[in-house]
C-alpha positions in Angstrom: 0.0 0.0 0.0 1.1 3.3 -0.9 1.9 5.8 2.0 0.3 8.6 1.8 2.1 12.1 2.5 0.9 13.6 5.7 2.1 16.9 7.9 3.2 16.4 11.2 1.6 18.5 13.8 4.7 18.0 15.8 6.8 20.0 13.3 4.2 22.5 12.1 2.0 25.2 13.3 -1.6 25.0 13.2 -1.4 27.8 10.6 0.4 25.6 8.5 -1.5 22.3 9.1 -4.8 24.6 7.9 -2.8 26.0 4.8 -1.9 22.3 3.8 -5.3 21.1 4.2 -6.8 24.1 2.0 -4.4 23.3 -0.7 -5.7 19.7 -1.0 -9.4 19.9 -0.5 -11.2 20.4 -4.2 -13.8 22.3 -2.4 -11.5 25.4 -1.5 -10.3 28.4 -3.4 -7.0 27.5 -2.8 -6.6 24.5 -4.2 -8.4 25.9 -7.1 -5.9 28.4 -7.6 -3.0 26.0 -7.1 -4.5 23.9 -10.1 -4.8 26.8 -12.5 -1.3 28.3 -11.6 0.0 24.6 -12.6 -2.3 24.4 -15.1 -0.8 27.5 -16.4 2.6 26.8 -15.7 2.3 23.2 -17.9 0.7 25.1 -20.6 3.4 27.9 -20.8 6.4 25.2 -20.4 4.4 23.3 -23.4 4.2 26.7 -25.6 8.4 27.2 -24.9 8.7 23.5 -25.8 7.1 23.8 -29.2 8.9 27.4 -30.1 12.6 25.8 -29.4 11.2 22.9 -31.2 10.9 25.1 -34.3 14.8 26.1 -34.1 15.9 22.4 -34.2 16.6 21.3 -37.6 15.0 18.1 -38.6 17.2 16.8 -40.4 20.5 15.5 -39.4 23.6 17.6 -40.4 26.7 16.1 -41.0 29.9 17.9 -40.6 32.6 17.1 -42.7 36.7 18.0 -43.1 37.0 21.6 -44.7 40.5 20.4 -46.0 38.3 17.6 -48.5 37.1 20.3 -51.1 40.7 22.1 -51.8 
């Protein structure tokens, strides 16, 4: 069985305990706003992805000795 990630109440405040909570319940504004900021995140890594993928050539160069076409 998988273990499950948990916060320790011996190592955190009750301020953080609550923030943790809030961040995984679906039902809070929080954890909506997490999910968009990643969501948003993915989507601009994806858009950077595709414009570097543009500068890469396709085809394979191949390099050869500049002293073969004297």
């Amino acid at each position: 069985m998988a273990k499950k990630k948990v916060v320790s109440s011996k190592t955190h405040t009750q301020a953080q305990l609550n923030d943790y909570a809030n961040q995984h319940n679906p039902n809070n504004k929080a954890y909506k706003a997490r999910m968009a900021n990643a969501k948003a995140k993915k989507k601009k890594k994806l858009s950077e992805l595709a414009f570097y993928s543009e500068l890469v050539p396709t085809e394979p160069m191949y390099y050869s000795n500049p002293y073969d076409f004297d």
